[in-house]
C-alpha positions, 0 to 999 in steps of 0.5 A: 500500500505504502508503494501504491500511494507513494507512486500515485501522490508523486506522479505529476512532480515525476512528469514534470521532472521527465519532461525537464530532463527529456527537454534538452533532447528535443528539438527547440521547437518541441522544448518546454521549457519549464522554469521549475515543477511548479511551472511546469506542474501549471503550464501542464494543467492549462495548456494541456489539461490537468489528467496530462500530469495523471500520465504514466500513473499506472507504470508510477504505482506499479514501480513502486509496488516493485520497488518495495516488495523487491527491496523488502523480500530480497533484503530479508533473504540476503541477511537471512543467507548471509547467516545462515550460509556464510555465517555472518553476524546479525551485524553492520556488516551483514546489513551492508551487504544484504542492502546492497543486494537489494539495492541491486535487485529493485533495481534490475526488476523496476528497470523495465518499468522506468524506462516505460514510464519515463517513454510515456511520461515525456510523450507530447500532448500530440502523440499517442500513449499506449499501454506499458506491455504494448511500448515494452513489446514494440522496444524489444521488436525494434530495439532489442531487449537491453532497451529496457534496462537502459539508464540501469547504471543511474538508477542504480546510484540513485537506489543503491545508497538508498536502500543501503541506509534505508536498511540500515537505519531500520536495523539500527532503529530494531537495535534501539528498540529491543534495548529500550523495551527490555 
């Protein structure tokens, strides 16, 4: 749920953001130029209609969901290996670890979703959308299937330290609780 609602409520601010970052690829006569979110967020809703910042709303809460069971499962089975397996500690150094493998796997399963999202987000008014499945099947046709893993690196370095101190406060937030409830 928490996926769901963090995807939906941050949607229009991602739409402006994919279009401010798309702008300096397009054309000068296809650039919007906005100014900040905010302008963009308005110039969205009087030149195009406010349901323009709804797009990509789908992709938005699915990535999210994604995100969020993919960090918190993967995480739980990393720390569980580490113990169990190798024989870590319950520590800093087997929270480390198993964040970073997390990190890794959010990242690889919501690539596919991101590049979609960022493809229908940055669309003209003009242009036709289409559903995720149908733009996922057309890049593969035309692009092969690394197109959808394309901008993995940066996702990564964005998502990769925050599912590491994420998890790590949490942990860390467990250690305090057990010791002040005891």
């Amino acid at each position: 749920m928490a996926g769901v609602l963090g995807g939906a409520f941050g949607n229009p601010s991602d739409v402006v953001n994919v279009r401010m970052q798309n702008d300096g690829q397009l054309p000068p006569n296809k650039r919007r130029n906005y100014k900040n979110v905010l302008d963009g967020m308005i110039r969205i809703c009087r030149e195009e209609g406010p349901r323009v910042l709804l797009r990509g709303l789908g992709s938005s809460t699915n990535r999210a969901v994604l995100i969020t069971v993919s960090q918190m499962t993967s995480y739980d089975l990393f720390k569980q290996a580490c113990i169990d397996t190798f024989h870590f500690h319950n520590d800093l150094t087997t929270h480390f670890i198993s964040s970073l493998s997390a990190g890794l796997v959010a990242t690889t399963v919501c690539s596919p979703l991101d590049v979609v999202k960022t493809r229908i987000m940055s669309t003209h008014s003009s242009e036709n959308t289409r559903h995720p499945l149908k733009i996922m099947k057309q890049m593969i046709k035309t692009e092969g299937f690394g197109s959808l893993f394309r901008g993995w690196m940066p996702a990564f370095v964005r998502l990769g330290p925050h599912t590491i101190v994420t998890f790590i406060v949490l942990e860390q937030l467990k250690k305090s609780y057990k010791h002040y409830s005891t």
